[in-house]
C-alpha positions in Angstrom: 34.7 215.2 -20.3 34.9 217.7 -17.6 37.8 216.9 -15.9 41.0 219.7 -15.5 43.5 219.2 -18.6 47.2 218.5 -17.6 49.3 220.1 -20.6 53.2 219.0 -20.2 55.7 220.9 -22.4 58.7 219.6 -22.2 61.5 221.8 -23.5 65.9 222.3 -23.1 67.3 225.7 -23.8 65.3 227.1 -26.5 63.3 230.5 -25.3 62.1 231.8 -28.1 60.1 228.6 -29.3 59.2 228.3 -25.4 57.7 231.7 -25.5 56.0 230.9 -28.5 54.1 227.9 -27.5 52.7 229.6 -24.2 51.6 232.3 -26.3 49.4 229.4 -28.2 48.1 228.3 -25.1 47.2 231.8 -23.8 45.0 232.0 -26.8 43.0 228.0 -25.8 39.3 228.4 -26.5 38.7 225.8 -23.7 40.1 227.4 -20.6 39.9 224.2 -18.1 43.6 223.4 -18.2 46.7 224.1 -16.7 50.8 224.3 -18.0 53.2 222.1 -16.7 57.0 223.3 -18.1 59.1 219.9 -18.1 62.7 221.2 -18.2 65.3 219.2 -18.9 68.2 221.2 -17.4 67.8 224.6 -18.8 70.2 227.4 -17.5 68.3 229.9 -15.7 67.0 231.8 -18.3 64.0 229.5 -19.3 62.9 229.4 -15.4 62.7 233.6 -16.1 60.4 233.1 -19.1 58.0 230.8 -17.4 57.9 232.7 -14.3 57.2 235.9 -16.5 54.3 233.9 -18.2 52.7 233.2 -14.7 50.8 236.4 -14.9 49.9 236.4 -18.9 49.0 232.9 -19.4 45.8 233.0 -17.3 45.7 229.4 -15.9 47.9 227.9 -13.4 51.8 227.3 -14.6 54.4 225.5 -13.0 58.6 225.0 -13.7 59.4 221.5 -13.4 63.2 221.2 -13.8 66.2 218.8 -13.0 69.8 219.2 -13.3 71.4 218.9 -17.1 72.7 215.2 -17.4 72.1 214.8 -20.8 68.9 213.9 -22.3 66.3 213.1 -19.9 63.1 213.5 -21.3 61.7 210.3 -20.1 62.3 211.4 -16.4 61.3 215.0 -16.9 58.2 214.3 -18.4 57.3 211.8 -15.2 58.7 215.0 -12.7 55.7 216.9 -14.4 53.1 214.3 -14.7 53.7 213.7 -10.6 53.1 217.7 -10.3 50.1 217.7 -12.6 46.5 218.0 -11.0 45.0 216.8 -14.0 42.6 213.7 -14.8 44.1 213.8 -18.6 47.9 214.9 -19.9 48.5 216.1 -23.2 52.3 216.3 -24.0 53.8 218.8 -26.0 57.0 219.8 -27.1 58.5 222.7 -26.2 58.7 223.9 -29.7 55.1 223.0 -31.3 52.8 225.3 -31.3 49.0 224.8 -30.9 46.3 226.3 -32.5 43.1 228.4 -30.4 41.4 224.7 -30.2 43.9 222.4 -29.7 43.0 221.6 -26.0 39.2 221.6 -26.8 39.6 219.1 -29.6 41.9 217.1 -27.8 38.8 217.5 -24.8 36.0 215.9 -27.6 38.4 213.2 -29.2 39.0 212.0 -25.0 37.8 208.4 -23.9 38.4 206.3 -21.4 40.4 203.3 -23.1 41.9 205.4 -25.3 45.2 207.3 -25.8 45.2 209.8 -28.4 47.8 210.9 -31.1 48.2 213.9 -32.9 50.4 215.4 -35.9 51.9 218.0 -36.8 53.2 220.2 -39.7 57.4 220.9 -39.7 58.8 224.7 -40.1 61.5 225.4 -42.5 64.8 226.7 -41.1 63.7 230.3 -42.8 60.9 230.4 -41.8 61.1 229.1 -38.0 63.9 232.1 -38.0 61.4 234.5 -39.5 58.2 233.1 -36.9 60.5 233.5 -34.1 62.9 236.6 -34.9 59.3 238.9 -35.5 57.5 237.7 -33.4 54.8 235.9 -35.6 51.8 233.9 -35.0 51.3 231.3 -37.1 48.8 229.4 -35.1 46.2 232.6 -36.4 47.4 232.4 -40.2 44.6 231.9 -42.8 44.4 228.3 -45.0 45.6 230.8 -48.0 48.9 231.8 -45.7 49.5 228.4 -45.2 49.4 227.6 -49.0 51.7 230.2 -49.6 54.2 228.7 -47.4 54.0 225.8 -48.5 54.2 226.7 -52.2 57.5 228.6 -51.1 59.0 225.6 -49.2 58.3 226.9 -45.6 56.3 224.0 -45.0 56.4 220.0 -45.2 52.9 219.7 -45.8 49.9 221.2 -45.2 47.3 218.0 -44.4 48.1 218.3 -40.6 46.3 222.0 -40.6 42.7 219.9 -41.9 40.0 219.2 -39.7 37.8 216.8 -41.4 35.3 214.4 -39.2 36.5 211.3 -40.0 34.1 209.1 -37.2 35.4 205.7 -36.9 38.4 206.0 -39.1 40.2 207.5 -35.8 39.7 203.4 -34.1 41.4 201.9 -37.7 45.0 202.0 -36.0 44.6 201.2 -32.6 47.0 198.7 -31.7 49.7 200.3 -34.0 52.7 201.8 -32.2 54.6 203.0 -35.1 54.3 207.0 -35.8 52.9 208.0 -32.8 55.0 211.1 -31.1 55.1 212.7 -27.3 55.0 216.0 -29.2 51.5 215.7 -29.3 50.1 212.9 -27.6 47.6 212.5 -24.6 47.0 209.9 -21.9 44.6 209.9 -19.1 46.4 210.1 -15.5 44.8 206.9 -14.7 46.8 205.4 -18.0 49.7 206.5 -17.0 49.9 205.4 -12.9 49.0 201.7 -14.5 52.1 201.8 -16.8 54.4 203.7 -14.2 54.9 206.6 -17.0 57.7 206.9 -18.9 60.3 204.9 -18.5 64.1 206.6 -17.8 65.8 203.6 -18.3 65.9 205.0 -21.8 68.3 207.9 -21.6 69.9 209.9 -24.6 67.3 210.8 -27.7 65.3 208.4 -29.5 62.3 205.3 -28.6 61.2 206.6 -25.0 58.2 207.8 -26.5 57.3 204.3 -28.5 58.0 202.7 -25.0 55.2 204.1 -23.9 52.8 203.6 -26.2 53.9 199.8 -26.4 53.4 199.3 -23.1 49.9 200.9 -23.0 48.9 198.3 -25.6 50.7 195.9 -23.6 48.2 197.0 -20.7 44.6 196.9 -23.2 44.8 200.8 -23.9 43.8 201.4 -27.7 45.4 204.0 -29.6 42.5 206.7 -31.2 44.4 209.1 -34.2 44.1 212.9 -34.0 45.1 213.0 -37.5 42.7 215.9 -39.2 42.0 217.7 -35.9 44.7 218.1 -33.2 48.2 219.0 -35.4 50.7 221.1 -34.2 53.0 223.7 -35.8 56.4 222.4 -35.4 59.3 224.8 -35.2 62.5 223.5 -36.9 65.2 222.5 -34.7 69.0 220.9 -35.6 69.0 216.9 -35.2 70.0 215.9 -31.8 72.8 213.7 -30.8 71.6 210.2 -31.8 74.3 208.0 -30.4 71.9 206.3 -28.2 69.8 205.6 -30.7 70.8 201.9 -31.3 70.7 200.9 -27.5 67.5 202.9 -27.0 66.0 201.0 -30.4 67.6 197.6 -28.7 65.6 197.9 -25.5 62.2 198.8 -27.5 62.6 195.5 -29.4 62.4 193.7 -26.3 59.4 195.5 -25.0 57.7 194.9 -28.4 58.2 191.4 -28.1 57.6 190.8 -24.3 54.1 192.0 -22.5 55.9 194.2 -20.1 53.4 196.8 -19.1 55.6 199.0 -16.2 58.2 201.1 -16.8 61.8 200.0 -15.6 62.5 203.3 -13.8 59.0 205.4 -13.9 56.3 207.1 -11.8 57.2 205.1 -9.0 61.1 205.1 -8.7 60.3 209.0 -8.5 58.3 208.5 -5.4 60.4 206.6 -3.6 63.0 209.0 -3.6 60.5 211.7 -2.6 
């Protein structure tokens, strides 16, 4: 695959872990790519940090943002997918950080067909406090600084830092749905024009990202697992407002069991209003 990378953070608020995760990308290995900020209503001080990383980051990056109506990362993300360039997307988080060969391996595991999902590794409270108040860089840490970690509870686990070449066990799972996150996910551009993108018909936290991936099924995609290559280093946030949870849950139970393969309000409601 030769094609430019699309990588889409999508983030609300949070600096520090912001400036952190372009700092992993400044490091890539594979320099094909470019950075695509998905902001869902930050005040103005997250516009200044990406603009201060357009120099440093050495690849193109661009401030996607829309005004703060609550929790929009469905529509966000498709704001930033219509301002990518790329022929493949790789969503992020805003507060995962990547290791030096996360869009090169993400690059190898790519195929037409195919959607691929990563994991990731979760951050104490201490210890996200500690990464981000001194400025560490954990995506360099050794296997034995990771062990220490974990043996002092600053870590969930420490199987998401493996990279093992596990062949044809990446295929084993592809028509589930269940466990795969937008914090680390990748779709080719073509993928994601046939399923209109994500759909903003689900607003408030929770289920937008197993819309998706439903609906990809639903359209003869196959999901290939990232597991023991691709995982993130997820900084520890407080739980979001789930009060939209049971609606949001509610409308992915009738896209399980329909064949519905566009989104409600996606790619295309965008460009109409354009």
């Amino acid at each position: 695959m030769a094609e430019l990378i699309s990588v889409i953070v999508t983030t609300y608020n949070r600096e520090d872990a912001l400036g952190a995760v372009l700092r992993s990308l400044a490091r890539q290995t594979d320099r094909d790519f470019e950075v695509l900020v998905a902001d869902d209503g930050s005040a103005a001080a997250t516009g200044q940090l990406v603009e201060a990383w357009k120099a440093k980051l050495g690849h193109r990056l661009e401030h996607v943002w829309h005004e703060d109506r609550g929790f929009r990362a469905a529509e966000i993300r498709n704001r930033a997918i219509l301002a990518a360039r790329g022929a493949y997307c790789i969503f992020l988080d805003g507060d995962c950080i990547v290791r030096p060969d996360f869009v090169g391996v993400h690059r190898r595991l790519a195929e037409p067909g195919w959607f691929v999902t990563g994991n990731r590794i979760l951050l104490s409270d201490a210890l996200t406090a500690k990464v981000l108040s001194e400025k560490l860089s954990p995506e360099a840490w050794s296997i034995t600084r990771w062990i220490a970690e974990r043996l002092r509870g600053g870590v969930n686990r420490l199987s998401a830092l493996l990279c093992l070449p596990i062949g044809s066990m990446r295929r084993l799972r592809q028509r589930a749905w269940r466990g795969a996150r937008s914090c680390n996910l990748a779709i080719w551009r073509s993928d994601l024009d046939r399923v209109d993108g994500f759909d903003a018909d689900f607003s408030g936290w929770g289920k937008e990202d197993s819309d998706i991936i439903v609906r990809l099924l639903h359209a003869g995609v196959r999901r290939k697992d990232g597991t023991f290559a691709t995982g993130v280093i997820h900084l520890w946030h407080a739980e979001f407002d789930r009060s939209s949870l049971p609606e949001n849950e509610r409308k992915l139970s009738e896209i399980i069991a329909s064949d519905r393969v566009r989104a409600q309000r996606g790619l295309s409601s965008l460009r109409a209003c354009q």
